[in-house]
N, C-alpha and C positions, 0 to 999 in steps of 0.2 A: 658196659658201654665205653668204647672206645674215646678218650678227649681228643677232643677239636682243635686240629693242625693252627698252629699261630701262622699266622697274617705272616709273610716274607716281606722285607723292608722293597723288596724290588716292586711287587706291588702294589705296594704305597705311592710308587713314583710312576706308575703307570695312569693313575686317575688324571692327574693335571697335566697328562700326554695325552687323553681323550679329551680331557677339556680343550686344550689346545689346538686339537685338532678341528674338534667340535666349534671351536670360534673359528677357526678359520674358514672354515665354509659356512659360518655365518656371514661370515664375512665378505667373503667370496659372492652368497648370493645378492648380500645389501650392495656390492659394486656392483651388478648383473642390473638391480632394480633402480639402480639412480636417475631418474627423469633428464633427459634431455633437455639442451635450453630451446626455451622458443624466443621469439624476437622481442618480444616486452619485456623481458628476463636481463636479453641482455641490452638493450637499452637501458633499461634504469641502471646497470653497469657500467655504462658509457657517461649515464648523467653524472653519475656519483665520481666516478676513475677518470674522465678525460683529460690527458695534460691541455690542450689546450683550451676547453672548456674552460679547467681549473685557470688558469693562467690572464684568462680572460673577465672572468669573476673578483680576481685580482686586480686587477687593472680598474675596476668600475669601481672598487673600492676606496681603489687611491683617488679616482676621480673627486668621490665621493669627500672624501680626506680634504683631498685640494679646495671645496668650497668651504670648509672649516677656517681653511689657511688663508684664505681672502677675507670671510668676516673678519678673523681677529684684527686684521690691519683697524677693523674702522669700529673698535671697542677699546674702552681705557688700556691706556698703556702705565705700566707704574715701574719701573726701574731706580733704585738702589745703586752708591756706589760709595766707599768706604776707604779708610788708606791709616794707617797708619806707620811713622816712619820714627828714626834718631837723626839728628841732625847734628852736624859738626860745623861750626863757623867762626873763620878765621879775617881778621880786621888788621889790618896794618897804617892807616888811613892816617894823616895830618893835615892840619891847616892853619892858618896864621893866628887864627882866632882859637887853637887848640886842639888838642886830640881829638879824634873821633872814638879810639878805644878804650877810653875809659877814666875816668877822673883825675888817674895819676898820671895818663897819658903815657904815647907808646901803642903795644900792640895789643891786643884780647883775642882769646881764645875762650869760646862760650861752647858747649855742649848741650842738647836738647830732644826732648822728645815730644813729638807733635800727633796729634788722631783728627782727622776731620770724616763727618761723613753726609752724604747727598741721598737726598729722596727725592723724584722727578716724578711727575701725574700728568702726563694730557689724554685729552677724549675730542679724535676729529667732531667738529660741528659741520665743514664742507669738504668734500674732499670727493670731488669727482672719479679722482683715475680710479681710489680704490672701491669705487661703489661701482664704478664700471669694470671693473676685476672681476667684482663678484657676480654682477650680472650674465660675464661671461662662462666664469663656474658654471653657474646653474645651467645654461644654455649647452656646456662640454658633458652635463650627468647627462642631458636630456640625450645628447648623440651618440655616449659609452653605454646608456640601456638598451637601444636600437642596436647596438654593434653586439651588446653581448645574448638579444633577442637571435642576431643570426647569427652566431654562431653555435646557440643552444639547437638551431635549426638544420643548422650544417651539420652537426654532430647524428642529429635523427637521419638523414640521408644518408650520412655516409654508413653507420650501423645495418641503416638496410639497406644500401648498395654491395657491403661487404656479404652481409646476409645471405643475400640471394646471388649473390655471384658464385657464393658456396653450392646454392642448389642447382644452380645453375652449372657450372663445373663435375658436380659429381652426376647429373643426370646425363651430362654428353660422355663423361667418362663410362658408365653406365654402357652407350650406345658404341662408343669405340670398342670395349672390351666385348662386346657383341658382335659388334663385327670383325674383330680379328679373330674371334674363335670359328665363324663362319666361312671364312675366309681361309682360315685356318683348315677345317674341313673339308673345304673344295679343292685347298693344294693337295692335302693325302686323297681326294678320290682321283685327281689327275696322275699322280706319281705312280696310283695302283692303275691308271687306266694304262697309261704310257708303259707301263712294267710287261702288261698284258697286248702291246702295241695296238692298242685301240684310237689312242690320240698321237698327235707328234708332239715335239719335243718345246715347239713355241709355245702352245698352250701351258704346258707345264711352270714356264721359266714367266708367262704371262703372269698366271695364278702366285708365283713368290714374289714377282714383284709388288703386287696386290697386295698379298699378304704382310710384305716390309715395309708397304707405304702405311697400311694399319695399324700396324706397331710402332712405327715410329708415331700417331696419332693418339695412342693408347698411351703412348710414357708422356706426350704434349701435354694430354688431357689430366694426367695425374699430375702433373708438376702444377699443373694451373688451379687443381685442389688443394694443394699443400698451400700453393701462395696465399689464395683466398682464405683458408683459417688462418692464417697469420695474420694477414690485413686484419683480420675481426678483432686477431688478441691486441693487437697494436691499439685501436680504437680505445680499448676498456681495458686495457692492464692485466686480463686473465686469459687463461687456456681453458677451451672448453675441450668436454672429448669429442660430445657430439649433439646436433641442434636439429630440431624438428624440421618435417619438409613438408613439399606445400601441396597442399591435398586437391581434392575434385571439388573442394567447397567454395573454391576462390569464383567469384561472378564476375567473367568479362565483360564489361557494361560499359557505353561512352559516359567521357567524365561528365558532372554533372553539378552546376550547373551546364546545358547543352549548347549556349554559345558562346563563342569566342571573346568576344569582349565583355562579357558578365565579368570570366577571369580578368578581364586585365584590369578592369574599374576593381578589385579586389585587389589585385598587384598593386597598386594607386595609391590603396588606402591603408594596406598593413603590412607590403612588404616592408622585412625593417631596414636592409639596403638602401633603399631607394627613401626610408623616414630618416634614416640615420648621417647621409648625406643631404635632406633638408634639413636636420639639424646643424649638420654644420656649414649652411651658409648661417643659419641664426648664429652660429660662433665665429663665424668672420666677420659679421656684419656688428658684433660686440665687442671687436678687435679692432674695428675702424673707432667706436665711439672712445674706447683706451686712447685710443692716439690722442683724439681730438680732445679730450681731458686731459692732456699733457697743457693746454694752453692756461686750463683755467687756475685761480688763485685757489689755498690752502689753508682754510681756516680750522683753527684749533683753541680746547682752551688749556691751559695748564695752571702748575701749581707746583711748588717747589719749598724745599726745607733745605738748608745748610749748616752745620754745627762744625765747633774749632775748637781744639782745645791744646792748650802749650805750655811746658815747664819751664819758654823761656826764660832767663833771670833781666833780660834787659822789656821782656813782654809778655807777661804769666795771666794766664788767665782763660777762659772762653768767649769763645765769638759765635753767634747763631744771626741768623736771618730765615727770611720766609716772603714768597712772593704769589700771587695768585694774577692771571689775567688772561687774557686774549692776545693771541698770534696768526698773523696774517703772511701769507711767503707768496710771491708770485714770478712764473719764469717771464723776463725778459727779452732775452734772447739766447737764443743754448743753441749759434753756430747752422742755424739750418734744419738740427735734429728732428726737430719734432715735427715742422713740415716734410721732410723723406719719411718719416716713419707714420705720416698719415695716409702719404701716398703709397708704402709699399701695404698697408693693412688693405688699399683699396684695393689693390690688385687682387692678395689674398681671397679677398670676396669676389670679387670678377670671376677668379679661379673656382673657386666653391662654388658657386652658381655654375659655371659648365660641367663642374663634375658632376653636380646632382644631374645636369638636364644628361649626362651622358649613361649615369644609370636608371636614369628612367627611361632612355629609350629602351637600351639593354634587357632592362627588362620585360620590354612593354616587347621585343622579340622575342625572348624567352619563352613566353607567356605564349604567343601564339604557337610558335616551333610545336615546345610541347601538348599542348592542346590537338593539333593537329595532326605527332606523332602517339598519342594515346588514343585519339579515335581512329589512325590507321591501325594501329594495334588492335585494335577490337575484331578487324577484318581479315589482319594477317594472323590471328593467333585461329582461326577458325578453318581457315585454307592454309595453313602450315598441318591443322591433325585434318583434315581431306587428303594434304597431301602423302600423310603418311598411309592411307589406306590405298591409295590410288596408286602407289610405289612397290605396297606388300603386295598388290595385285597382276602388278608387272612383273616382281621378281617369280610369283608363282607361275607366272604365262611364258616366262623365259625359263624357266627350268621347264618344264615341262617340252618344252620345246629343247632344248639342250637334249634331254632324255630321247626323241624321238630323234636328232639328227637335224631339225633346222634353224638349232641355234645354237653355237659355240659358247668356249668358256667366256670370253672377254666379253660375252654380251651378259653372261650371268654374273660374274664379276662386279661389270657395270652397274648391275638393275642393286645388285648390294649395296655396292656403295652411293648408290642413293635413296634406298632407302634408309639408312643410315645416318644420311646426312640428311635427310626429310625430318629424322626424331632430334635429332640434333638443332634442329631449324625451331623446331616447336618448342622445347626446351627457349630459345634462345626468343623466340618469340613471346611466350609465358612469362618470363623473368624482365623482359624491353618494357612489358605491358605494365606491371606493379611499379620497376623503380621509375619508369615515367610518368606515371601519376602520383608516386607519392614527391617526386621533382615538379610536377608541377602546382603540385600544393604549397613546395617551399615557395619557388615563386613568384607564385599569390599569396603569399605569409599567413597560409591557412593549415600549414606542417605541424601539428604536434603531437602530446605521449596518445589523444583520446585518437587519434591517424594514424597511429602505429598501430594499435589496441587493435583497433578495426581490421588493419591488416593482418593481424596477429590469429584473426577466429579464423582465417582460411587457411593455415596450419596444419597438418596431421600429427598425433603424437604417437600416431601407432606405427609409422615407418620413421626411423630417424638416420640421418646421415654423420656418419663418422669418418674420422681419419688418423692414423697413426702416425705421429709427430715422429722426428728421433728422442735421443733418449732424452728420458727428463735431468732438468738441471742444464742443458745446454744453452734456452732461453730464458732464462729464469732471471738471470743477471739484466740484460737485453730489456725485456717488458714490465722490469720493477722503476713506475715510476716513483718510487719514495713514498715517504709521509713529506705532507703537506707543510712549507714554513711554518713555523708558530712567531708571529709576530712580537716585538717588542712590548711587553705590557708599559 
């Protein structure tokens, strides 16, 4: 019996070259299998990444801060203050009745070391401005929740306006690339007809123009794909490769409630716009009462400790004291001031009050606009896909005709590119129809994650739409908003 050939070291290295291999087309498949984002996906990536979401949340914070910072004005105050020095003191002093410098008379020179130190206590008992300070705090959180309410708002719109701009975008790219390949087809059957002098030479030169105006629609339509996933990464900080599109599930339905002013008693009541500039007449109108506690007096009580202590030789010893009582301070006259400054807070409230009534018309426009551009959508999105049937039935009836001799190229041409522009209509009608209702939910400030959600089931996950960025690392830099300050502890 022959022994068994030893194993060659080259084979030994050939195992973790199948392995390797072998993961990489695991690998290979798990990229193949990775899910799509759908629009709830990336919304909660917009809530979580938005700069200025973030930025915004920020700001409510400090609001938040700033009524801390008005309390403490009107809570014991205690302050401390301390000194200790050497002193050097020089006497040259006479008088008829004798020296001043010292027993043998003439000059003295003494050297000294002194420490004193202060403890101070008061706790306001009246003190108008700063309770009116703080009144007005509260009244700035109440206007910074409403502000940062819309723009957690704004933030969902814009996610699915970028969204669907994407579907939007790649479905008319879709129809452009369709039509120039058709287009495309008709020039080669005119150059073989014109080869065979069946046609002349204008039809021909008809069909490439056709053909270059579709191309040049074709590269429009792609460039306006790329924009629109960038718009998206901007939103939320990341790159997607590619995001679900919007299926046959979606129900074109008038918005509902079905009339117009339901929404706008809604707009009324929660847009936060239009709450957050009623908030802030409440904060001007707390800015008027600041002035007018400029007039009144300032009562306080305090309490006080002082201690001294000295190596004088001509005064050695310590000195303390201690006081407790009541303080009273009232302004006078301060020049004018505080009457201009009651009068400029009134204006500020004048001013506040027509901003609010200005966003509430605004709104109370808005509000109808859209309402009435979602129920036209319901009609055009239904006679945009008629129209595309009614278009593919024209182009069949002009070819057909073309074939037989009583209809030239420019008329087949023609019937293309509108049908063409018929699916591209629909397209553009389909995507009017979603971001105008979920625009007019913002505002009626009935827009949030549970109205995305809902949008989100009419979705498909089984077609998804992609697009091919340049290379990676180009944006990277660009859409990295950072980590988050970390605050001073």
């Amino acid at each position: 019996m022959m022994p068994s050939r030893p194993v060659k070291p080259a084979n030994r290295t050939a195992r973790p070259a199948r392995r390797t291999l072998l993961s990489m087309l695991v690998a290979s498949l798990m990229v193949g299998q990775v899910q799509a984002a759908d629009l709830l996906t990336i919304t909660r990536d917009a809530l979580e990444n938005n700069a200025d979401l973030a930025a915004t949340r920020a700001d409510t914070s400090s609001v938040e801060a700033g009524r801390d910072v008005e309390r403490g004005d009107l809570l014991p105050q205690v302050n401390a203050s301390g000194q200790v020095a050497h002193n050097e003191q020089f006497e040259s002093q006479t008088s008829s009745f004798g020296s001043t410098g010292g027993s043998g008379g003439g000059a003295s020179d003494d050297r000294y070391n002194s420490a004193s130190l202060t403890l101070e206590a008061t706790q306001a008992l009246y003190d108008a401005v700063n309770s009116a300070e703080l009144e007005q705090a509260e009244r700035q959180i109440d206007q910074q929740t409403y502000q940062l309410a819309a723009t957690e708002q704004q933030v969902l719109i814009d996610v699915a306006s970028a969204y669907f701009d994407i579907l939007r975008a790649h479905e008319i790219l879709e129809a452009r690339r369709a039509q120039e390949r058709a287009i495309g087809r008709q020039l080669e059957q005119a150059r073989e007809q014109f080869d065979v002098g069946l046609i002349a030479i204008t039809e021909v030169e008809e069909a490439q123009a056709s053909y270059d105006q579709s191309r040049a629609d074709r590269i429009a339509a792609e460039s306006d794909l790329q924009v629109a996933f960038e718009a998206l990464e901007r939103l939320t900080g990341k790159r997607y490769d590619s995001i679900e599109s919007l299926g046959d599930a979606m129900t074109v339905t008038p918005p509902e409630p079905a009339k117009r002013d339901a929404w706008v008693d809604l707009a009324m009541d929660n847009n936060p716009q239009v709450l957050a500039q009623q908030a802030g007449v409440e904060v001007s109108r707390s800015g008027v009462e600041v002035s007018k506690a400029q007039r009144l007096p300032v009562v306080e009580a305090f309490a006080n400790y002082q201690y001294a202590d000295s190596d004088n030789s001509t005064l050695e010893g310590e000195d303390s004291s201690a006081q407790v009582g009541v303080g009273v301070s009232m302004p006078l006259y301060t020049g004018g001031r505080t009457s201009a400054g009651i009068r400029q807070s009134t204006y500020a409230l004048e001013a506040s009050q027509y901003n609010f009534e200005a966003q509430r018309r605004d709104t109370v426009q808005q509000v109808r606009s859209l309402f009435t551009q979602v129920s036209n959508n319901v009609a055009t999105v239904e006679a945009r896909a008629q129209a595309i049937v009614s278009n593919q039935s024209a182009l069949d009836a002009t070819r057909a005709g073309y074939e037989v001799g009583t209809r030239n190229i420019v008329d087949v041409l023609n019937a293309e590119q509108s049908l063409y522009d018929a699916i591209a209509d629909h397209a553009d009608a389909r995507y009017d129809y979603v971001i105008n209702l979920l625009s007019l939910r913002q505002q009626s400030g009935t827009l949030d994650v549970a109205a995305i959600e809902e949008v989100n089931g009419w979705l498909d996950d089984s077609e998804n739409v992609s697009f091919t960025l340049p290379e990676e690392g180009r944006y990277d830099q660009a859409l990295d908003i950072g980590e988050p300050p970390q605050p001073d502890a």
